[in-house]
VOZAMI-187841 format. One record per residue: residue number from 1; residue in one letter; x, y, z of N, C-alpha, C in turn. Coordinates in steps of 0.2 Angstrom, whole numbers, always signed. Layout:
+-----+------+--------+---------+-------+---------+----------+-------+--------+---------+-------+
: seq : type : n.east : n.north :  n.up : ca.east : ca.north : ca.up : c.east : c.north :  c.up :
+-----+------+--------+---------+-------+---------+----------+-------+--------+---------+-------+
: NUM :    A :      X :       Y :     Z :       X :        Y :     Z :      X :       Y :     Z :
...
+-----+------+--------+---------+-------+---------+----------+-------+--------+---------+-------+
// end
This chain:
+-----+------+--------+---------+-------+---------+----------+-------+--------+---------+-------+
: seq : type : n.east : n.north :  n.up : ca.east : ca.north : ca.up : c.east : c.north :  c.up :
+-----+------+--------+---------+-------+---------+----------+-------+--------+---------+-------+
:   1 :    X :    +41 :     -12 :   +57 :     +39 :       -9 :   +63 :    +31 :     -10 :   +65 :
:   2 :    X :    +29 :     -12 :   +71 :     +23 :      -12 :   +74 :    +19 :      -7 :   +73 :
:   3 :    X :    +12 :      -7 :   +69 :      +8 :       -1 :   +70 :     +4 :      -2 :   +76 :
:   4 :    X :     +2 :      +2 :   +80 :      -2 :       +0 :   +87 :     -7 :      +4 :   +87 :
:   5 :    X :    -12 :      +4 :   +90 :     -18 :       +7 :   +92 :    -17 :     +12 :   +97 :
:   6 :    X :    -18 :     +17 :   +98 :     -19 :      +23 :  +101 :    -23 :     +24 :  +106 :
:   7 :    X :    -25 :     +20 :  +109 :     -28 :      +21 :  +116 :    -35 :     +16 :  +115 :
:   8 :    X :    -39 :     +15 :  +118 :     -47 :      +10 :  +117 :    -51 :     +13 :  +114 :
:   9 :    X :    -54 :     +10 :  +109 :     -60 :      +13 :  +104 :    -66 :     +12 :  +108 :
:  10 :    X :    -72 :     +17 :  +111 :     -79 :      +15 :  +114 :    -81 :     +13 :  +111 :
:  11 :    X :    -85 :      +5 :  +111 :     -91 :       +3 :  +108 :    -98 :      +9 :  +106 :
:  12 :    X :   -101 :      +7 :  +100 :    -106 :      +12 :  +100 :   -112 :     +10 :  +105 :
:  13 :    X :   -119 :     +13 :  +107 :    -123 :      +11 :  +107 :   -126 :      +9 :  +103 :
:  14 :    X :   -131 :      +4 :  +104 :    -138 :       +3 :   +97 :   -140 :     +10 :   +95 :
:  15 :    X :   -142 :     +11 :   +89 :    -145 :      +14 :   +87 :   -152 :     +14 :   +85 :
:  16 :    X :   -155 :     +20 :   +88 :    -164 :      +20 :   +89 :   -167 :     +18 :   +82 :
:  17 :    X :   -170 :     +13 :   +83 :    -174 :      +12 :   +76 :   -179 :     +17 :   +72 :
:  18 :    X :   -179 :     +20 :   +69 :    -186 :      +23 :   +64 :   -191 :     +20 :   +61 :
:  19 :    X :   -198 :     +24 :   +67 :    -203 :      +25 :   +61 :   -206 :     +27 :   +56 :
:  20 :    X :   -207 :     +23 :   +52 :    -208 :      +24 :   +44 :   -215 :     +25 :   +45 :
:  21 :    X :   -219 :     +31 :   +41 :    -226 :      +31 :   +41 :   -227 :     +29 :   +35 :
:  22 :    X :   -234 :     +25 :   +37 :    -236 :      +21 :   +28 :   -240 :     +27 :   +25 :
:  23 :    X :   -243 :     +33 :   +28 :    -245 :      +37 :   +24 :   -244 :     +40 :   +20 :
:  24 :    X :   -235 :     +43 :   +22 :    -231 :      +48 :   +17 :   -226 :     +41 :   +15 :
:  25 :    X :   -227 :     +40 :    +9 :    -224 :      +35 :    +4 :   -219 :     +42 :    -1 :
:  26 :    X :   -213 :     +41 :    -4 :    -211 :      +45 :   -10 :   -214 :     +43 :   -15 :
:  27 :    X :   -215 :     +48 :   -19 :    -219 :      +48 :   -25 :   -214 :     +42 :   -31 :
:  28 :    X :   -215 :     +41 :   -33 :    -211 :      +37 :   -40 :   -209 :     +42 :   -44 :
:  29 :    X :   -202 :     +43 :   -46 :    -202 :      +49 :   -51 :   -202 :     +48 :   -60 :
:  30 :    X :   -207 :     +53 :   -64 :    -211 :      +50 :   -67 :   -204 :     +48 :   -73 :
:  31 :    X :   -198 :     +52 :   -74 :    -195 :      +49 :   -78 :   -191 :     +43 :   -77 :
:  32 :    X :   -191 :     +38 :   -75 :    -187 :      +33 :   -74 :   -179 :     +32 :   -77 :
:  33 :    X :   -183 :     +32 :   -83 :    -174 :      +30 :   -88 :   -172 :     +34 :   -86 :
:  34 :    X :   -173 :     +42 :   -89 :    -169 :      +49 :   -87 :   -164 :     +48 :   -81 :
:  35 :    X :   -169 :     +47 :   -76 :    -164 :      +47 :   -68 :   -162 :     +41 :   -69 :
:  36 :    X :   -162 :     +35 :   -73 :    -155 :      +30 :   -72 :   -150 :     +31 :   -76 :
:  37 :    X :   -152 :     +33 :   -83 :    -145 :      +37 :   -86 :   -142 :     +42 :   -82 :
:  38 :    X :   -144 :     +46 :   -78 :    -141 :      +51 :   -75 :   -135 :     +47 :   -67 :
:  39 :    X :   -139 :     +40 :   -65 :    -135 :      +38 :   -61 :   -129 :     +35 :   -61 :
:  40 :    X :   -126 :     +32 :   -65 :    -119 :      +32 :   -66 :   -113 :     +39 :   -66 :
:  41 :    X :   -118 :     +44 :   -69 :    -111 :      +50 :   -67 :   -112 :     +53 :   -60 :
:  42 :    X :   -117 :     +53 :   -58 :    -118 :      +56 :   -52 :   -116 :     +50 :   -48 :
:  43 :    X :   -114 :     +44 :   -47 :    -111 :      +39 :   -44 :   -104 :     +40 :   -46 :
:  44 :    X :   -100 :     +41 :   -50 :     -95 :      +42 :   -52 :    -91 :     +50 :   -50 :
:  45 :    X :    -96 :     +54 :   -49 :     -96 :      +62 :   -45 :    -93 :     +60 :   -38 :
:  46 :    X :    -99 :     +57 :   -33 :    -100 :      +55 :   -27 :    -93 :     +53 :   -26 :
:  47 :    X :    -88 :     +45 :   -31 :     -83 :      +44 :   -29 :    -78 :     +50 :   -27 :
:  48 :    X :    -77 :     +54 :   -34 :     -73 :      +57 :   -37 :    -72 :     +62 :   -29 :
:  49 :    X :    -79 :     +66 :   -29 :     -76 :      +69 :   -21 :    -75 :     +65 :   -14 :
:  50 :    X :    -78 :     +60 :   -15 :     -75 :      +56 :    -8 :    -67 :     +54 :    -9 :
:  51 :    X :    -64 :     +55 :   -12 :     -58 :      +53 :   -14 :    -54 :     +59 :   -14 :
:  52 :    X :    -56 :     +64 :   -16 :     -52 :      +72 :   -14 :    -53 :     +72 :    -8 :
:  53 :    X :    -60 :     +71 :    -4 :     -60 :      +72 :    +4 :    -55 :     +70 :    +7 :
:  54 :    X :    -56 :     +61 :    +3 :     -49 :      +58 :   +10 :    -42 :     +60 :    +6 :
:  55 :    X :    -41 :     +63 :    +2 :     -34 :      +65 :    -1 :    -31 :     +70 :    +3 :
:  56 :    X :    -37 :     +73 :    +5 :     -36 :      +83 :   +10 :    -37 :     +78 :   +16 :
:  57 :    X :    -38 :     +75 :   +20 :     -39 :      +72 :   +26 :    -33 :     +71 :   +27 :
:  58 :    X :    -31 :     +65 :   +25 :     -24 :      +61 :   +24 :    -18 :     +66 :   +27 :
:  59 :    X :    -15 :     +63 :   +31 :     -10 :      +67 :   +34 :     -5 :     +64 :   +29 :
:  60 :    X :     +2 :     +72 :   +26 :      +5 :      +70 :   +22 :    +14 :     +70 :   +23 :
:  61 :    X :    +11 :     +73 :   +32 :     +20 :      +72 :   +32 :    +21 :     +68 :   +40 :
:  62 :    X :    +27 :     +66 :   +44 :     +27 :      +64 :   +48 :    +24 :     +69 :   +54 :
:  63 :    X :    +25 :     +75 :   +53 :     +23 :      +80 :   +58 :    +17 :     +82 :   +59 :
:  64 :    X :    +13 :     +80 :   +53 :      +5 :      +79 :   +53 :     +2 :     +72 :   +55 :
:  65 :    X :     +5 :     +69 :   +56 :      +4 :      +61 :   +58 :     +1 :     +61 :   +64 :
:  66 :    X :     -3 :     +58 :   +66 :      -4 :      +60 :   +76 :     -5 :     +53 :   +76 :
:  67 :    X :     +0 :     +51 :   +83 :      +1 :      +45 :   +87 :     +6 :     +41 :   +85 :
:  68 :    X :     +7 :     +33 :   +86 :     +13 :      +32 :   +84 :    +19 :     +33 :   +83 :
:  69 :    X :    +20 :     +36 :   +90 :     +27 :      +40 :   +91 :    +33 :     +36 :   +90 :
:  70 :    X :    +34 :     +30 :   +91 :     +40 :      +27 :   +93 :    +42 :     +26 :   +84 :
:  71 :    X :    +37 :     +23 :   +81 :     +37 :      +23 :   +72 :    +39 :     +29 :   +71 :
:  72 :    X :    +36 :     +34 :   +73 :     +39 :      +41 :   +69 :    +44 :     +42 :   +70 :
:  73 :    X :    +47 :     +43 :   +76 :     +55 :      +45 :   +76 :    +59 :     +39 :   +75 :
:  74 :    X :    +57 :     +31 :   +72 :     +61 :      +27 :   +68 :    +63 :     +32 :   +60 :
:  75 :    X :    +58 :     +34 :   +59 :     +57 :      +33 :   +53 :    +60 :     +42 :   +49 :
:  76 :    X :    +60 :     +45 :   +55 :     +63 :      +52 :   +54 :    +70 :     +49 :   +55 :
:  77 :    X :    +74 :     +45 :   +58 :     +79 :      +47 :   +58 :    +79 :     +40 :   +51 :
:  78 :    X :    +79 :     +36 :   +49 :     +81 :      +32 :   +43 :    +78 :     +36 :   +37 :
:  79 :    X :    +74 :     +43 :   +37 :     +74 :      +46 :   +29 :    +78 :     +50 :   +32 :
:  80 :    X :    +81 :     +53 :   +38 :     +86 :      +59 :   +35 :    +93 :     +54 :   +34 :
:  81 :    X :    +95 :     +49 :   +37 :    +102 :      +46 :   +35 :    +99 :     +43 :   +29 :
:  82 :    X :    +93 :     +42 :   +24 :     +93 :      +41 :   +18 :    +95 :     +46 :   +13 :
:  83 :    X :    +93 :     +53 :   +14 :     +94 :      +58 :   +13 :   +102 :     +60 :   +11 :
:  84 :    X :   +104 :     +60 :   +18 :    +112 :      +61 :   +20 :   +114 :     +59 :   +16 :
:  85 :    X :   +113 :     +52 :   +13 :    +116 :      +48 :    +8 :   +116 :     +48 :    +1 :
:  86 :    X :   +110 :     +52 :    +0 :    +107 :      +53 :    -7 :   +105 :     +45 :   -12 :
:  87 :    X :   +103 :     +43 :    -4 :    +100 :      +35 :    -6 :    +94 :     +33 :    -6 :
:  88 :    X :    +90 :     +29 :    -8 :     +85 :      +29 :    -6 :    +82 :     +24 :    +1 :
:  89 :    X :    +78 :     +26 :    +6 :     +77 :      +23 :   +12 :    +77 :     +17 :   +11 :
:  90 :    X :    +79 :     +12 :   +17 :     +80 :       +8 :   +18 :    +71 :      +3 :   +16 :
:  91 :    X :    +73 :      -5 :   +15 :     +66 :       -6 :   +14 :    +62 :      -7 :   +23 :
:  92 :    X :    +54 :      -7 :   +22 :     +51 :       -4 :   +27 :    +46 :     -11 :   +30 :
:  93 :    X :    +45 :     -14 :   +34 :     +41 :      -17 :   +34 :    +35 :     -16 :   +39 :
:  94 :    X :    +31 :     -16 :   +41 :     +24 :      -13 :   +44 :    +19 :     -21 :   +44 :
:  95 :    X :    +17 :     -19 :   +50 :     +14 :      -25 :   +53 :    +10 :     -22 :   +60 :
:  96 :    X :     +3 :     -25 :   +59 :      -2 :      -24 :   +65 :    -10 :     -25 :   +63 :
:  97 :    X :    -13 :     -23 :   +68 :     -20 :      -26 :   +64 :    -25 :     -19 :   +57 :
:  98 :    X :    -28 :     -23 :   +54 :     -32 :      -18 :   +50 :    -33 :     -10 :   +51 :
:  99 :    X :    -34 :      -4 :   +47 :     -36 :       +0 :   +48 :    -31 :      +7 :   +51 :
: 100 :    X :    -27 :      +3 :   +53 :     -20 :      +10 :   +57 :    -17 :     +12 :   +55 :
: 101 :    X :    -17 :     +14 :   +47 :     -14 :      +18 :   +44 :     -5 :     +16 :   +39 :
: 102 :    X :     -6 :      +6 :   +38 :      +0 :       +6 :   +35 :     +0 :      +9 :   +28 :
: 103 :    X :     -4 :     +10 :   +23 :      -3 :      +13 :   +17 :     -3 :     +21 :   +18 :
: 104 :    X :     -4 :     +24 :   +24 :      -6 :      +31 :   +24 :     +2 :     +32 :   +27 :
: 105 :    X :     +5 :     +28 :   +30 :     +12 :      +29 :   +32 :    +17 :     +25 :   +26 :
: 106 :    X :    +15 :     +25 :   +22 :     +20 :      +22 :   +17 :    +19 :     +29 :   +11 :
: 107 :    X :    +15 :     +31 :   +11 :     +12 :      +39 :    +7 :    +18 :     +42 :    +9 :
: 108 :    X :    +17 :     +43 :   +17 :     +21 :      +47 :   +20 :    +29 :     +48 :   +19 :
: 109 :    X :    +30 :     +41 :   +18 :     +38 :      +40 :   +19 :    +39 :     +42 :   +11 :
: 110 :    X :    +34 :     +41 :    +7 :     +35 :      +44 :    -3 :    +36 :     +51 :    -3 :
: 111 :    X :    +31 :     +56 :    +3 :     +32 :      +63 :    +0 :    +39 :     +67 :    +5 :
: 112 :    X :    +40 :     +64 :   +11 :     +45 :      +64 :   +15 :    +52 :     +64 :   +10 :
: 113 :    X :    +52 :     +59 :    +6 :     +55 :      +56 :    +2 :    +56 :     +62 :    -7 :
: 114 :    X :    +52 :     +63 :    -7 :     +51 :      +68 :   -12 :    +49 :     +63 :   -20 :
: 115 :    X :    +46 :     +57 :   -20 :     +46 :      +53 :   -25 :    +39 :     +47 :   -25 :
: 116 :    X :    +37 :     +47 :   -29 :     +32 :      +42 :   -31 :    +32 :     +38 :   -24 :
: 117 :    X :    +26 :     +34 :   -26 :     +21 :      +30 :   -21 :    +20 :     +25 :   -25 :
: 118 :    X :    +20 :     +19 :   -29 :     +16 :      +12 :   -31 :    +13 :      +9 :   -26 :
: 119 :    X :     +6 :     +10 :   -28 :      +4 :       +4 :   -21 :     +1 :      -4 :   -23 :
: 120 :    X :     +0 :      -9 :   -23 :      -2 :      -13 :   -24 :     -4 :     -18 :   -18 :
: 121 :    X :     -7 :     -25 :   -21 :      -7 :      -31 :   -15 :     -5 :     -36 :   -18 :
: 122 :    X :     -3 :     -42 :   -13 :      -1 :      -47 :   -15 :     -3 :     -52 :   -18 :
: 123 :    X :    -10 :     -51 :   -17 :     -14 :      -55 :   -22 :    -13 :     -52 :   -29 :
: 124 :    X :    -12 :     -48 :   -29 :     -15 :      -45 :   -37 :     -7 :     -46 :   -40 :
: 125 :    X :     -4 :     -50 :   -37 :      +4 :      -50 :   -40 :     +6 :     -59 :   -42 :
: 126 :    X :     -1 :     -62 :   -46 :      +2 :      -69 :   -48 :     +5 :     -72 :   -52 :
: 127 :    X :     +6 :     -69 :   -56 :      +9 :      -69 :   -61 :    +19 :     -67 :   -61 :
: 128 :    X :    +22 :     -69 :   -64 :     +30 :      -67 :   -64 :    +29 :     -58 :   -67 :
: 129 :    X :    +25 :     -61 :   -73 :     +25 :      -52 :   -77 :    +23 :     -47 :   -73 :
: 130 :    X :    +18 :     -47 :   -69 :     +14 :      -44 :   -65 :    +19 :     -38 :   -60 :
: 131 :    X :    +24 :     -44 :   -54 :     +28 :      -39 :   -51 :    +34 :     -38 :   -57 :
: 132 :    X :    +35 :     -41 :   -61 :     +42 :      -38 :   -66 :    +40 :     -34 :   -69 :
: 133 :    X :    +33 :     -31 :   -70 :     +32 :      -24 :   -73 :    +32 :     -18 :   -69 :
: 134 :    X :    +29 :     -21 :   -62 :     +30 :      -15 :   -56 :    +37 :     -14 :   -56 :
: 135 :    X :    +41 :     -20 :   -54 :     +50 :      -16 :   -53 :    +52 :     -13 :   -59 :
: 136 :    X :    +53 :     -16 :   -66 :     +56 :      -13 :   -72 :    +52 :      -4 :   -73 :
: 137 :    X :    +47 :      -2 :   -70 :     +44 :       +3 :   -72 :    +47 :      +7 :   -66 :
: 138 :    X :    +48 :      +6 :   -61 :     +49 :      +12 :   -56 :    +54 :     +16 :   -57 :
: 139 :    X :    +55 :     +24 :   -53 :     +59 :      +27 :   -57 :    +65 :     +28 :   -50 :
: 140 :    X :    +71 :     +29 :   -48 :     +74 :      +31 :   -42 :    +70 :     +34 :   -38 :
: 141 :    X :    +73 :     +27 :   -33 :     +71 :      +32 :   -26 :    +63 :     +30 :   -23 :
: 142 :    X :    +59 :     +26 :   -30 :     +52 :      +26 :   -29 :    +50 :     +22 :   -23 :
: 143 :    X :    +44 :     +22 :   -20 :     +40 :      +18 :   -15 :    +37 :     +13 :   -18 :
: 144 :    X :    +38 :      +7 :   -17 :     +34 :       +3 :   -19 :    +31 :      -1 :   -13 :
: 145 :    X :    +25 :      -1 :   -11 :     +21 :       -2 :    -5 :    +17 :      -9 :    -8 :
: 146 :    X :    +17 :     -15 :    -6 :     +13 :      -20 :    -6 :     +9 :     -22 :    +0 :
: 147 :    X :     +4 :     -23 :    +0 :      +0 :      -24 :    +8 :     -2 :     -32 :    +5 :
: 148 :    X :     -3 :     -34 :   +14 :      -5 :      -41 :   +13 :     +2 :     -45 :   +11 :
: 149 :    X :     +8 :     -41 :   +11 :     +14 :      -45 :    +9 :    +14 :     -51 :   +11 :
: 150 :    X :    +11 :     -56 :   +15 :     +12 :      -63 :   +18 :     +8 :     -65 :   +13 :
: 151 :    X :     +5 :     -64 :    +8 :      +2 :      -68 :    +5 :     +4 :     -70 :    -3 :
: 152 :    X :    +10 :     -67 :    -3 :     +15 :      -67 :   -11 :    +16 :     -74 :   -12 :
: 153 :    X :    +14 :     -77 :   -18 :     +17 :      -84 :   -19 :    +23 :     -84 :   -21 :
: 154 :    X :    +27 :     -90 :   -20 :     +33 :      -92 :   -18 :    +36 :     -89 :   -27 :
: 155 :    X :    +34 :     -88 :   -32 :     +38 :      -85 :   -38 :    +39 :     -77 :   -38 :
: 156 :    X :    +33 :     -75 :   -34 :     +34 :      -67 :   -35 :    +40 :     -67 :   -28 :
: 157 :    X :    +37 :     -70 :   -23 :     +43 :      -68 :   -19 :    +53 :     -69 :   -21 :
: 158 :    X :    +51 :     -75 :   -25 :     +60 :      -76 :   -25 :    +61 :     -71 :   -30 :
: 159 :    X :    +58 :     -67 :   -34 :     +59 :      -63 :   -40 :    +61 :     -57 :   -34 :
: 160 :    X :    +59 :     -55 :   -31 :     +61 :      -52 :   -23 :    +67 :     -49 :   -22 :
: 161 :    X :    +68 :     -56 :   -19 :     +75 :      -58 :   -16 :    +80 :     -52 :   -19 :
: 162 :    X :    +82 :     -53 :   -27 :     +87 :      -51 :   -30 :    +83 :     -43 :   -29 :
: 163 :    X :    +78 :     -41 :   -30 :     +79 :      -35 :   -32 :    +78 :     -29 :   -26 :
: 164 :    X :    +76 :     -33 :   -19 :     +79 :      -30 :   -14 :    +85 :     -29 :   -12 :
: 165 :    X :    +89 :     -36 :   -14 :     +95 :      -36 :   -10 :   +100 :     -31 :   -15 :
: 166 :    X :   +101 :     -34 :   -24 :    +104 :      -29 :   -26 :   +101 :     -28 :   -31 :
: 167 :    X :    +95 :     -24 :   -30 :     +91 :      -20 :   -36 :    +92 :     -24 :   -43 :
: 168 :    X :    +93 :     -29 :   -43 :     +93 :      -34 :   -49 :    +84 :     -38 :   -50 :
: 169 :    X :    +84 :     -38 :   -55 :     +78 :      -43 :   -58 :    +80 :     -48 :   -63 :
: 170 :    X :    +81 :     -55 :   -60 :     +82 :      -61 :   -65 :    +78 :     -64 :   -67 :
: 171 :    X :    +77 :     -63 :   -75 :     +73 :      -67 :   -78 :    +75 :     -74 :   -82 :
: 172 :    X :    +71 :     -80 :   -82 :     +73 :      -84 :   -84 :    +69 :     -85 :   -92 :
: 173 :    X :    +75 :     -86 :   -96 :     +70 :      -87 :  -102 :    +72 :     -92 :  -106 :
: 174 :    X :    +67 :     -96 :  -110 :     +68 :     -102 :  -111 :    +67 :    -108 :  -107 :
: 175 :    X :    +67 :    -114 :  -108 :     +64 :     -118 :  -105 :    +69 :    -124 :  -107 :
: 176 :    X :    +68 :    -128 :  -100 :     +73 :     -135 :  -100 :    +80 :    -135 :   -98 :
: 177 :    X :    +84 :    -137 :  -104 :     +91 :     -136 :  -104 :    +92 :    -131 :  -109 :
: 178 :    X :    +89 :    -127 :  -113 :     +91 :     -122 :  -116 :    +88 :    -114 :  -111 :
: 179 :    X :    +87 :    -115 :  -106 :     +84 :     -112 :  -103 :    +90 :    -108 :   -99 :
: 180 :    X :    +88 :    -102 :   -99 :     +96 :      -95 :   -96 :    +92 :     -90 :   -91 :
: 181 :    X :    +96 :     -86 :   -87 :     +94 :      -82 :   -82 :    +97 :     -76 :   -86 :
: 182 :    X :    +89 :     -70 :   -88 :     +96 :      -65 :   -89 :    +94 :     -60 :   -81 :
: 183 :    X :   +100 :     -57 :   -81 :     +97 :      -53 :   -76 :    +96 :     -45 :   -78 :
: 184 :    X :    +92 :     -41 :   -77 :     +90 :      -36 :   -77 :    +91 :     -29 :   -73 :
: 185 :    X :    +95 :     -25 :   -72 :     +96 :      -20 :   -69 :    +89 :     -13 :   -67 :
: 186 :    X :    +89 :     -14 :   -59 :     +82 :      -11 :   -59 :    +85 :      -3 :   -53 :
: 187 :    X :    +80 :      +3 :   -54 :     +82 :       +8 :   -51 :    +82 :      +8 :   -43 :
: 188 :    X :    +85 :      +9 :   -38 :     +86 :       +9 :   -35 :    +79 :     +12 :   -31 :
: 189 :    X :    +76 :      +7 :   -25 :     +70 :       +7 :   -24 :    +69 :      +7 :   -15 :
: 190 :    X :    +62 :      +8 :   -14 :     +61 :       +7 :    -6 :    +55 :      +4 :    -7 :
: 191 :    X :    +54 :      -2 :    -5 :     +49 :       -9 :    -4 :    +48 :      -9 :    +3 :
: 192 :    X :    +41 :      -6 :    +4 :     +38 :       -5 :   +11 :    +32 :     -11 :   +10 :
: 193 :    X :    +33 :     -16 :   +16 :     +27 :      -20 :   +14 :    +22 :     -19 :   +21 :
: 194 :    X :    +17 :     -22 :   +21 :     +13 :      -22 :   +25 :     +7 :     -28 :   +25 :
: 195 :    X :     +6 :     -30 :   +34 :      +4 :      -40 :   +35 :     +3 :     -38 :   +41 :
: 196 :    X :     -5 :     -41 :   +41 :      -7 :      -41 :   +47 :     -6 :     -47 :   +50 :
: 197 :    X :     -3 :     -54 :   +46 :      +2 :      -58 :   +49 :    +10 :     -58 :   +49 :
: 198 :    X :    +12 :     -56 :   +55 :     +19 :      -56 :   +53 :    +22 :     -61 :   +54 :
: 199 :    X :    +18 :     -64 :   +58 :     +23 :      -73 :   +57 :    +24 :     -77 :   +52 :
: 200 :    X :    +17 :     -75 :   +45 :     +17 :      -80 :   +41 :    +22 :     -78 :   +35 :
: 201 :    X :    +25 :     -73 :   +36 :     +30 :      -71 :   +33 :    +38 :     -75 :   +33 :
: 202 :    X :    +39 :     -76 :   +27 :     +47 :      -82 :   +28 :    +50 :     -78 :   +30 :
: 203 :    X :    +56 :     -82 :   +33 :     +62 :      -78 :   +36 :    +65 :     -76 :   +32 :
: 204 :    X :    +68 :     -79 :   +25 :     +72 :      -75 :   +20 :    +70 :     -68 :   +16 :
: 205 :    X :    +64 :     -65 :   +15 :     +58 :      -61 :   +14 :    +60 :     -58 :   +20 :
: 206 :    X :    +57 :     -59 :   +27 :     +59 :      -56 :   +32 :    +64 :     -52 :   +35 :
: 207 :    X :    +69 :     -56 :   +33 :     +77 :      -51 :   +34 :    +80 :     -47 :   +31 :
: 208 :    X :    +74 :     -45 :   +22 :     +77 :      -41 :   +18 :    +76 :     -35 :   +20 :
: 209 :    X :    +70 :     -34 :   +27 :     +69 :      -28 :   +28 :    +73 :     -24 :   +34 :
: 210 :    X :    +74 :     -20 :   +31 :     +81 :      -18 :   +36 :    +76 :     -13 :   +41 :
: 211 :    X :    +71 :     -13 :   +40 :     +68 :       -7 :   +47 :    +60 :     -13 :   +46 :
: 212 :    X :    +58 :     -14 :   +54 :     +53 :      -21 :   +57 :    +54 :     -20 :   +61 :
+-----+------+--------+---------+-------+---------+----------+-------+--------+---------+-------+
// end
């Protein structure tokens, strides 16, 4: 589904430059070391509540979501026929440009949902091992959110294939002609991606998302 922008954002104006007096200079403070060992916790504090702040900002259900209405009532009516089903939501694909909220809508569809949230990106999935320890770890039902999904290389993607279409992970082990597929049985899952290219996504990737 299309994430879209909510009406025109106003440019700011420049902002008035400040004068700085060279008379009033801050004093140097006399203990140096002390206030730099002291700056790592006090930078690690600062994180710790910007991070609660945006955790309490963060809208966490679809009725606290403001704007993209057409997504929301996509997606209210695919978690209650998931529901109904006692399944887990179809997979989800999200697409538009930066900042519009597709990881804070993939949260949503997790607590909507009553189940974990995995998030990752596609870079950080180079490795074979990498997504076979995301899928083998998740538990029913879970969200597994990938952003940047256009940019998966072709081994994480085909490892994909099977485990979208039927919750299977096929490993191959061994090498050459002694070389075997085992397959791996994974819990049933919802793969919400998110690309602010959607073209550059392959068609067979493409089609596993049953809601786009």
């Amino acid at each position: 589904m299309a994430i879209k922008r909510s009406g025109n954002g106003k440019s700011k104006g420049k902002e008035d430059t400040q004068k700085v007096s060279s008379q009033k200079r801050a004093r140097k403070p006399k203990n140096l070391q002390d206030n730099a060992a002291k700056t790592p916790s006090l930078v690690r504090a600062a994180a710790t509540a910007e991070d609660n702040l945006e955790a309490q900002i963060r809208p966490h259900t679809l009725k606290n979501y403001v704007g993209q209405k057409e997504l929301k009532e996509t997606l209210s009516i695919a978690i209650a026929a998931a529901k109904g089903r006692g399944e887990p939501m179809d997979h989800l694909l999200l697409y538009g440009p930066p900042g519009l909220g597709k990881t804070t809508m993939s949260l949503i569809v997790a607590t909507e949902m009553g189940v974990d949230c995995k998030i990752t990106t596609a870079p950080a999935l180079e490795r074979p091992r990498d997504i076979s320890g995301l899928l083998v770890n998740l538990k029913p039902g879970d969200v597994l959110f990938i952003d940047e999904i256009h940019r998966l290389n072709r081994v994480a993607e085909e490892l994909l294939y099977p485990a979208m279409e039927d919750f299977r992970l096929d490993v191959t082990i061994g090498k050459g002609q002694a070389s075997r597929i085992r397959s791996i049985p994974l819990k049933p899952f919802t793969l919400v991606g998110a690309t602010t290219k959607f073209g550059s996504i392959s068609s067979p990737l493409r089609d596993l998302f049953e809601i786009r």
